[in-house]
N, C-alpha and C positions, 0 to 999 in steps of 0.2 A: 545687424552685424557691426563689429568695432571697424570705424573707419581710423585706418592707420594715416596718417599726413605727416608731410617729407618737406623738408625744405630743398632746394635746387642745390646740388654741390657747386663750390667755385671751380670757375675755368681756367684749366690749364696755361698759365704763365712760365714762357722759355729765354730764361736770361740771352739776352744778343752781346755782342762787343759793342755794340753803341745803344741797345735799349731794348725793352722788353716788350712780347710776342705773344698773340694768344691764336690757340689754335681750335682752327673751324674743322668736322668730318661730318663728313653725310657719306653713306653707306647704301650699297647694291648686295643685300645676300640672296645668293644662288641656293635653293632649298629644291631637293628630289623629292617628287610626290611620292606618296609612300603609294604606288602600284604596281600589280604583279605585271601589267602590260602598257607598252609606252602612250605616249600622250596619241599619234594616231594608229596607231597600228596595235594587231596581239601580239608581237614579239615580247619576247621574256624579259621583265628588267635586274635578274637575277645578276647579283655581285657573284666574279670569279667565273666566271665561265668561260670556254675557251672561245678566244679571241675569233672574231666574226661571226659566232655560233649563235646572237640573239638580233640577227637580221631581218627584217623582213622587205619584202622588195619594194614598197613604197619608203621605208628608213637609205635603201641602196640607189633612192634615187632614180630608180628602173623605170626606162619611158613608159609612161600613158596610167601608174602607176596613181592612183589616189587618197591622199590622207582621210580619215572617218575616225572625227571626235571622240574619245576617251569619255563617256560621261561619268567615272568615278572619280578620274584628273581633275574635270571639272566641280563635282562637286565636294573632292579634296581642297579644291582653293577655297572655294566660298566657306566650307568651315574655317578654312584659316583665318579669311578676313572676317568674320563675326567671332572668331577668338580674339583678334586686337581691336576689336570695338571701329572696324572702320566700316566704310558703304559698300554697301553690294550694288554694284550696276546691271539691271535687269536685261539691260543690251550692251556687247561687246563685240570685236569682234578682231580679226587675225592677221597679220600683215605678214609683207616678204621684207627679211634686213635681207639684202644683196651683197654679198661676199665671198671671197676664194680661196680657199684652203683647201689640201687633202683631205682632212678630217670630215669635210662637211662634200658630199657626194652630189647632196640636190643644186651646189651653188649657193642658197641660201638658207637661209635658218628662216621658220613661222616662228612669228612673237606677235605681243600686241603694243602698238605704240599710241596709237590717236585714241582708241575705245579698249583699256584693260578690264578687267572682268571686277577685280574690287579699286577701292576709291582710299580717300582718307582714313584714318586710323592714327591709332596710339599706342606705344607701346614706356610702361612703369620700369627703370631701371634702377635696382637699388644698388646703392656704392654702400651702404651701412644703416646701420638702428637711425631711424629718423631724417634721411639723406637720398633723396632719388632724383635723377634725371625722367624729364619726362619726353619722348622721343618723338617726335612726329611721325608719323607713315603719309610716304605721299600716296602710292599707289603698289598694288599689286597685281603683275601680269603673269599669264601661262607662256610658257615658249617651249621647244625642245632643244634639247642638246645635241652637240655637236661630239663626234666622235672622239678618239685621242691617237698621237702623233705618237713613237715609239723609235728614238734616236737613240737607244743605248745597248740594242741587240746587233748592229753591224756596224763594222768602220766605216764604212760605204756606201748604206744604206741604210733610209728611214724605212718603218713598216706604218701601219694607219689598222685599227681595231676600231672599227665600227659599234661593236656593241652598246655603247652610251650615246649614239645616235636615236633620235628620237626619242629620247627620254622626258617626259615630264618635269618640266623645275618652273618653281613660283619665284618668280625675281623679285624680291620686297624691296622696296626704293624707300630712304629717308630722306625726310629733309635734314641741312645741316645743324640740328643741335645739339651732335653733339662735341665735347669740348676740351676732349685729354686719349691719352692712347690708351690707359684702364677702364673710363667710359667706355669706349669703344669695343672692347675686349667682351665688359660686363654687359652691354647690347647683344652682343652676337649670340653670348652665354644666355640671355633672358628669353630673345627670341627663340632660339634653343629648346628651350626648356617648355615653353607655351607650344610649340609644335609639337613635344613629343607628348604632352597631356593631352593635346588634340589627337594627334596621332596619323600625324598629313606627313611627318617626313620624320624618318629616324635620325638625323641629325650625325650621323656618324661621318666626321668630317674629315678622317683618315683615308674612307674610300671615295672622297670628293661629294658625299651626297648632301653634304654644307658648306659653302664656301664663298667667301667675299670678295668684293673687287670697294676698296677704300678710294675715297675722295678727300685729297689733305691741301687744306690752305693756309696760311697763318695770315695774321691781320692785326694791327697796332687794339691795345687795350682802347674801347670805347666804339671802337667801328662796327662788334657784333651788335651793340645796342641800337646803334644808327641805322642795320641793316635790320634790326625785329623793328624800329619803326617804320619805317618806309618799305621795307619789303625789298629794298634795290643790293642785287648779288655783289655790286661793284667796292659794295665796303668790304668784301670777305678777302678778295686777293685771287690771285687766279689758282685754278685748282688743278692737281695732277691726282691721276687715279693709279691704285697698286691694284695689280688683277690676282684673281685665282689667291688669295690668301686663306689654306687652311688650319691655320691653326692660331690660341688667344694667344699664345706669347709671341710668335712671329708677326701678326697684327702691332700690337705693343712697340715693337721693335720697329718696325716698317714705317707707321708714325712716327715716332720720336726720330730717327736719322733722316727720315722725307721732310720734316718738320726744319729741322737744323738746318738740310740741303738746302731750304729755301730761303731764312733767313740770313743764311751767311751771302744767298745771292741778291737779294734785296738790299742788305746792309754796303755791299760792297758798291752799289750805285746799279746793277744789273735789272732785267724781268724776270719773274717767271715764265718759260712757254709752259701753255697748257699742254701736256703730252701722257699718255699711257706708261706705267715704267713697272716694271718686274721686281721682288725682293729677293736678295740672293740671303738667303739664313746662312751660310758659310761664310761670308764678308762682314756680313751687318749690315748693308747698303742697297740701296735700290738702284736698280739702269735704266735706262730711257730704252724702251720697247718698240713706240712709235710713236707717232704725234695725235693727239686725242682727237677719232671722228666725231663729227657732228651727224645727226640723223637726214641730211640728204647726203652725205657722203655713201651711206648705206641703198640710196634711193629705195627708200620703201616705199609702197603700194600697197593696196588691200589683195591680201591673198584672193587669187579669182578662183579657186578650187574649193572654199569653203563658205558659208552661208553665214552672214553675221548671228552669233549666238542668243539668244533671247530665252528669257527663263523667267518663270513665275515667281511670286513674291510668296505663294503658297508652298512651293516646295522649298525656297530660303527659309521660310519660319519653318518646315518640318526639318530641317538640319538643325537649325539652332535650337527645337526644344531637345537633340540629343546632345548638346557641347556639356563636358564634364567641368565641373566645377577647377578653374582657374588658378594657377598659384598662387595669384595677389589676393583672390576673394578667398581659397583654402588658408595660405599663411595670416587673414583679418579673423577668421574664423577659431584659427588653433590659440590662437593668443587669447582670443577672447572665452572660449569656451574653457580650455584648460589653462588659463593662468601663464601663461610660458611669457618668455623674453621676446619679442620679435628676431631675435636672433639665432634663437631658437627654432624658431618658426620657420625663419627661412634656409637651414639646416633641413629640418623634417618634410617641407614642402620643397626642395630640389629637384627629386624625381619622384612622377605618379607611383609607381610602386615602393617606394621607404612610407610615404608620406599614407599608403594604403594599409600599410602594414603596422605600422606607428599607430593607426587609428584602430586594428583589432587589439590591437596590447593594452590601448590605454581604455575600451568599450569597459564600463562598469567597473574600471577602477584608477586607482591616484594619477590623473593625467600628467602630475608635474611630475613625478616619481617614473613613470614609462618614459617619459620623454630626456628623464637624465639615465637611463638604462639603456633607451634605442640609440644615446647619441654617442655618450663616452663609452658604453661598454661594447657595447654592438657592433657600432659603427669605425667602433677601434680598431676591433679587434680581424674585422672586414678588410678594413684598409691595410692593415699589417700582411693579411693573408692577400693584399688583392685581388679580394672578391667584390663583387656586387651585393647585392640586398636579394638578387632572384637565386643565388646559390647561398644564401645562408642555410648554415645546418641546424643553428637554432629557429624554429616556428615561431610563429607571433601568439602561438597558443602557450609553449614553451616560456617563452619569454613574462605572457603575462601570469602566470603558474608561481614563475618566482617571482616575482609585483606582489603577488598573492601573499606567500608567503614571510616577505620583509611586512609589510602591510599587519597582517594578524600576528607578528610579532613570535612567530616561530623560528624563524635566525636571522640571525645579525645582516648588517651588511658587511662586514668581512666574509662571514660564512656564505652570504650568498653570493659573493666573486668566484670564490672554490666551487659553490653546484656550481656557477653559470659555465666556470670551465668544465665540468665532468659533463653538462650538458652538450657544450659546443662540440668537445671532441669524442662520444663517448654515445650522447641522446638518450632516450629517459624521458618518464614522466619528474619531476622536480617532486613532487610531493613523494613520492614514492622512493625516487632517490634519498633524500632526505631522513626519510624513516627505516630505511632496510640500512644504513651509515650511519644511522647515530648521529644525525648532524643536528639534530634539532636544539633550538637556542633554551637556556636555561634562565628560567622565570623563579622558581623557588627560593624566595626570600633567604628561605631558612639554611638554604644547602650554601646560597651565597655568601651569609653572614658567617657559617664555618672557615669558608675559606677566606676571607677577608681577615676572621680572627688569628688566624692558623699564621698569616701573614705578619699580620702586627706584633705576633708575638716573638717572631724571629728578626724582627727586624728594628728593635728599639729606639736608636740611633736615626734610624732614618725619622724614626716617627716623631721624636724630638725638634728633628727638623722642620718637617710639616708643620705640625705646631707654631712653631714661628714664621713658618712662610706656607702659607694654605697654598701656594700655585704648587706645591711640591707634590699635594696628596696625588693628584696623575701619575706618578710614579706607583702608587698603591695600585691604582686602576690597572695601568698595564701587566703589574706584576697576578694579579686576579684574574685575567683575561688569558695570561697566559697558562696559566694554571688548569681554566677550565679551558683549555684549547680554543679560546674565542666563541664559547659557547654559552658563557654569563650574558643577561642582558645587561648590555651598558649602561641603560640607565638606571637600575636597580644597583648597579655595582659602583656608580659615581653619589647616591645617597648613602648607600648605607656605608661605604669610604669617610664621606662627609660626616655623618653621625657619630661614628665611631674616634673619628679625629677630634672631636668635637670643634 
């Protein structure tokens, strides 16, 4: 397979009033296990349902009440971590964070802090053609979710819905490499995207079941390289975390002003405190939340209700021989097999379904040719309607029909814009279309050398012209084209033009 290689993008430099800044992020993304039942219990993890209606009395906290492992949660995460290529830990296991909110009924949340379930990893960030970050994973752990607060139904009173209590979510922790707020944005976008080919969490991050808590420090040009050699945090600067960010452009945003906030406090002779702070998208600006715990501030302890995890290295390999082939090895593959641009590639390999669909249009015929039909015309024409790829109305059987037909040279490509819309809105076989309409492209030398002559004869003048300037004979061409309703073949009609001009 073509191995694609990237050089590192440069890091993010923020002019100061007294000197320039480069900025450090490492990222926590909160990812929902794609399961129909929470991480301990069967309750329902159904989006929209009515408020406290996917309870179960151990998620309510109810005395004497027992958590009992999810083991589809569990084997949800372990395919995630042999999707970013990082270590599965054959033993893990579950601790108490200790804290107080409504939201959270038991008093504490299970998470894993000392033993998570996967290890190291990596994840390939492309910023463009021949350009990627490359991201560390430090670890990935199971925890569940804590409910949600609901302050906008009374003057007077908060309400608490329960239902995303106990919910399964894989907390992917990076280290800090990366180095700009569009890095950042394009991480979250990549991780993204690898989950949904796995198919461990639908990423849908409107209804919270993706969502980041950012880590922003800035630090003098040269201190990140001090800090990759020695390993010591102390060159990055101290960091402030933005919680709950779902969405890439408000990420973007959250950086770049938390970015500012700190150099202008830096610059001015001030510290940073390290503290927790909120992004208000209405302002532009971030607030100070709280002041950022440390893990005994939580006092964690190992969950005494649950039995440390332990899992075979046998059922690990029986997961990983099911992982489907990966965006970065599909997108090495599409370039290399069908000729395409890498830009291309990563276009067609965005989501498992385009990128499936892509691959029955282009199965035994012109790969370069499907893949400028699935992107500009398709994928246009998708976007205009704001649809998806799983409601298109043209089929990939459809689509490669007309392939077909530009291919064997039975019409043009103008004519095949005109099927591809009588297809899109309309449906049809395309061949069949074609021949019950008269669309078919005109091959016949002889029919075409009439109408070229029929041309030249009425038009003298121009043809004089020609004559002295050959870029003009295109004017003949179009005048031909038009004539046969764009049913000439062009390049029959741009020779014998030629010939005849001599």
């Amino acid at each position: 397979m073509l191995d694609l290689t990237h050089e590192a993008p440069e890091p993010k430099v923020i002019a100061g009033a007294k000197e320039d800044w480069e900025l450090v992020i490492g990222m926590e993304v909160h990812a929902q296990v794609a399961s129909s039942a929470k991480l301990f219990s069967g309750a329902s993890t159904r989006f929209g349902a009515e408020p406290n209606s996917n309870v179960a009395f151990v998620d309510a906290g109810m005395p004497g009440m027992l958590p009992v492992i999810n083991e589809f949660c569990v084997e949800q995460a372990v395919r995630t971590g042999l999707g970013l290529k990082a270590e599965i830990n054959l033993f893990s296991a579950f601790d108490r964070k200790n804290y107080f909110y409504p939201d959270l009924p038991q008093g504490y949340q299970i998470s894993q802090l000392y033993h998570p379930i996967v290890g190291e990893g990596e994840v390939l960030v492309d910023m463009g053609p021949g350009v990627a970050r490359r991201v560390r994973i430090e670890r990935i752990h199971l925890e569940q979710d804590a409910g949600k607060s609901i302050h906008d139904m009374d003057p007077n009173m908060s309400f608490v819905d329960l239902n995303r209590t106990g919910v399964a979510l894989m907390e992917i922790v990076s280290r800090p490499d990366i180095r700009g707020p569009e890095e950042a944005a394009a991480y979250v976008g990549k991780l993204r995207q690898i989950l949904r080919y796995l198919g461990t969490c639908d990423g849908n991050m409107q209804n919270g079941n993706l969502r980041a808590d950012v880590n922003v420090s800035v630090c003098r040009p040269g201190d990140y390289e001090r800090y990759w050699e020695t390993q010591d945090f102390s060159h990055l600067g101290t960091r402030c975390e933005i919680k709950n960010m779902n969405s890439m452009r408000f990420i973007q945003q959250a950086i770049d002003y938390e970015a500012r906030r700190q150099i202008a406090i830096l610059e001015d002779g001030g510290e940073v405190v390290q503290e927790t702070r909120l992004f208000d998208p209405d302002k532009g600006e971030t607030r100070s939340m709280r002041s950022k715990e440390e893990a005994h501030d939580y006092r964690y302890f190992p969950c005494p209700d649950l039995l440390p995890l332990e899992i075979e290295q046998d059922w690990v390999d029986g997961i990983r021989a099911t992982l489907p082939e990966l965006p970065d090895e599909k997108k090495a593959r599409f370039v290399s097999d069908f000729g395409m641009t890498e830009y291309d590639a990563s276009v067609l390999t965005a989501e498992a379904d385009a990128a499936a669909y892509f691959e029955e249009v282009a199965r035994g015929r012109d790969g370069k040719l499907a893949a400028n039909w699935v992107i500009n015309e398709l994928f246009g024409r998708l976007k205009k309607d704001e649809a998806d790829i799983a409601a298109s109305p043209v089929t990939a059987a459809q689509l490669g029909g007309i392939i077909e037909l530009i291919s064997s040279g039975d019409i043009s490509g103008k004519i095949a814009k005109d099927l591809f819309e009588i297809v899109y809105t309309e449906g049809g076989d395309p061949a069949e279309i074609v021949e019950a309409r008269g669309m078919k492209q005109v091959t016949d030398t002889g029919a075409i050398e009439a109408v070229v002559d029929e041309i030249i004869a009425a038009n003298p003048a121009q043809v004089e012209k020609a004559k002295a300037n050959p870029k003009l004979a295109g004017w003949f061409v179009g005048q031909v084209m038009k004539a046969t309703g764009g049913k000439a073949n062009p390049k029959a009609v741009n020779e014998i033009v030629a010939k005849k001009l001599g």
